[in-house]
N, C-alpha and C positions, 0 to 999 in steps of 0.2 A: 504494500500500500504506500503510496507518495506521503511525503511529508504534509504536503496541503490537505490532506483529508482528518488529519487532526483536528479535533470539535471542539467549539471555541466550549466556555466553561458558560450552560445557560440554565441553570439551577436557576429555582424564583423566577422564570420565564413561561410566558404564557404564548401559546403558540398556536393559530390557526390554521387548518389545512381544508379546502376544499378538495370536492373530486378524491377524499383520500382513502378511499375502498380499495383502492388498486391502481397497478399501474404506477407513474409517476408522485402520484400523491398518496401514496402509500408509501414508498418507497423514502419521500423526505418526511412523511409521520413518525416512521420506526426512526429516521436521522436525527430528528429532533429532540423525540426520545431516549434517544438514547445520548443526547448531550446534554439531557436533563431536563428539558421542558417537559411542563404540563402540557400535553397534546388537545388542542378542541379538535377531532376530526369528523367533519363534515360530508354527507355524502346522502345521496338515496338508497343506496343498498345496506338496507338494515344487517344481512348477513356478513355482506363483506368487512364492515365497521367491527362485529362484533370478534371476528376474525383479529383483524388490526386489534385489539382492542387487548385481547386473548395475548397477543403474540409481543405488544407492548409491557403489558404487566408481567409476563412471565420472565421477561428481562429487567422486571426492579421498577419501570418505567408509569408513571402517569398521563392517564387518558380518560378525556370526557367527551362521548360520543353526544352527534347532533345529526338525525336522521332529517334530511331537508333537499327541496329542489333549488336550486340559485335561481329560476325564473319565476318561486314561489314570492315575488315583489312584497308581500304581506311579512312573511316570515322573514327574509333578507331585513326589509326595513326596523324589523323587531329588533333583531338580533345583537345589533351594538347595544340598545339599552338592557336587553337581560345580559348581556356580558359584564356588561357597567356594573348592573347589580353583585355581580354574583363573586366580580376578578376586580374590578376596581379600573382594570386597563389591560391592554394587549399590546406583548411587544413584537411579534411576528404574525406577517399576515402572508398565505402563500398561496398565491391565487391560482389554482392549478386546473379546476373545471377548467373541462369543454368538450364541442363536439367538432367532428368533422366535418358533416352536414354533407352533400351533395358534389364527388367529383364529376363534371359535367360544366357543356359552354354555359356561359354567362348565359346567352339567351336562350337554355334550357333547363335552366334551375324551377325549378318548381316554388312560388312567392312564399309558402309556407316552410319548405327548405331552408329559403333565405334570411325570412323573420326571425327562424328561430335561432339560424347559428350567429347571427347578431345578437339575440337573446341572452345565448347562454357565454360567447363568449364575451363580449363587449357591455349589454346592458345591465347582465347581472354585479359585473365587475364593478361599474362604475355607480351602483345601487349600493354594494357593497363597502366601497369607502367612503361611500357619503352614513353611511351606518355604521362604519369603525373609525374614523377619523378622530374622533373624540378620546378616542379608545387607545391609539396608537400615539396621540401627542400627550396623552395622560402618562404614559412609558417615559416620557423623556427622552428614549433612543429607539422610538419604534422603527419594527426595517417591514416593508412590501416586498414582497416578489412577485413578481406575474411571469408566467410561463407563456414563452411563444413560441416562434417557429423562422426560420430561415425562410419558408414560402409567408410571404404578405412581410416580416417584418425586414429582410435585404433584398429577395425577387421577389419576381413575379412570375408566377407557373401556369401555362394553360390548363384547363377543365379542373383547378384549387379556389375559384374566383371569390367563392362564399367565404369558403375557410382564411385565405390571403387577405382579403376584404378585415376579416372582423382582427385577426393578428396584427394587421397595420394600423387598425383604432386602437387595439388596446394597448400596441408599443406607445401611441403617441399619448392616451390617457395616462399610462403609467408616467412618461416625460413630464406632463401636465403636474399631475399630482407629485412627483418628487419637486418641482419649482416652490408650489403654493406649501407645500407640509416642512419645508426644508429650515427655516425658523422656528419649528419645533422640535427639531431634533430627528425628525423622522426622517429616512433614507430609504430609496426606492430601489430596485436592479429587478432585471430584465435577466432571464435563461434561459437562454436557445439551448435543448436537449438533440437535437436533431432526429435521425432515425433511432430507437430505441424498442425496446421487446414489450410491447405495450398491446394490446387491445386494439386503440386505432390507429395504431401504424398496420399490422395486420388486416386493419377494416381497407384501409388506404392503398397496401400490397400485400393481397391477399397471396400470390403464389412466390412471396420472400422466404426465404428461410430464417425463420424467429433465430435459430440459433446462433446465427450470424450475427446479430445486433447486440452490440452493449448492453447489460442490465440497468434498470433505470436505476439503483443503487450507486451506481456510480457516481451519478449528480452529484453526492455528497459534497464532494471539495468546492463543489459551484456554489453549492447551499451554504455549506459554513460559510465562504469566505462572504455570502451575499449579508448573512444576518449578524456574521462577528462587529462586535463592538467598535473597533477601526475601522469599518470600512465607510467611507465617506459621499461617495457617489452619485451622483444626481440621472438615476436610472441607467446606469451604465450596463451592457451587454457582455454578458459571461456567457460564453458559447462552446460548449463540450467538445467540439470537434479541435477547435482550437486552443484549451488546454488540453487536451490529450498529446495532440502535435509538437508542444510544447515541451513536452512531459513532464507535466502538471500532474499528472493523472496517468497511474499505471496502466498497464492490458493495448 
């Protein structure tokens, strides 16, 4: 394992994961926890959560499951204030939902297709820190992360136009929001994972070989370095291909 994958020390840290049933945001749940954060892991899949849940505690780790859809607008907007109640404040937020939505031309995405991967990737996001922002300057050093993609947030790929579309809103939401929260201490970063052994990379290349792909476990050293205390950033992009390349990052 590289030196960089050493976990900053985040005891007394309150940590939110969407999307963390599996896949990527599973994978920074267990990282989390295991650097000591209380984990809120967020997701639909009651099973999968409890899964995560199981698999956190039986390493020493704490975790407070939140059975919920990000397009549930009702429940998102709740949610900073029953946190408020409950934690006082959030210092990691890691916005990991989303969906693929429809590979196909632009002019044959289906409007319902369209609506929704805007939904889940772009408007839940931006529902979501206007419902933790209180929450993450209450931290004094809160850090965001949002997960994107090389297609929509550096190219442009034909028949990705949905998914590209909502990635390049939410690089630029994230930008946004690191300027405005940056007087409170709060730090934003951006993690391009690239291809990875995920669900919708499969959905995306169905006849890839999973085995081929990096585990999302790997992110780790992205993760630490994005929520370590030092890091100063005003959404800056940690992109996995590129510390690997580096050899930042073993395998």
């Amino acid at each position: 394992m590289a030196a960089d994958a050493t976990p900053p020390d985040l005891s007394g840290k309150t940590a939110l994961v969407t999307g963390a049933s599996r896949g990527i945001g599973r994978a920074m749940a267990l990282a989390l926890a295991g650097a000591g954060a209380h984990v809120l892991a967020l997701a639909r899949t009651v099973g999968g959560l409890e899964e995560l849940d199981d698999e956190i505690r039986a390493a020493g780790g704490r975790a407070s499951l939140i059975p919920a859809d990000v397009t549930d607008a009702e429940a998102m907007d709740g949610l900073g204030p029953a946190l408020a109640r409950r934690f006082g404040k959030l210092d990691i937020f890691i916005a990991n939902a989303a969906i693929l939505g429809e590979l196909a031309p632009l002019t044959d995405i289906a409007e319902k297709v369209w609506l929704k991967t805007l939904e889940v990737n772009v408007t839940a996001n931006w529902r979501l820190i206007r419902s933790l922002d209180p929450l993450l300057r209450a931290s004094g050093a809160g850090r965001a992360v949002f997960l994107s993609s090389r297609v929509g947030g550096e190219d442009a790929r034909a028949f990705w136009g949905a998914y590209a579309v909502s990635k390049a809103a939410l690089e630029m939401l994230a930008k946004t929001y690191a300027l405005e929260a940056k007087i409170a201490g709060v730090r934003v970063a951006v993690i391009d994972p690239g291809a990875m052994r995920t669900k919708m990379r499969a959905q995306a290349m169905p006849g890839e070989n999973p085995d081929a792909l990096p585990d999302p476990a790997e992110l780790a050293p992205l993760l630490y370095r994005a929520v370590s205390p030092d890091y100063d950033g005003l959404a800056e992009r940690f992109v996995f291909r590129e510390w690997r390349a580096a050899g930042k990052i073993s395998g």
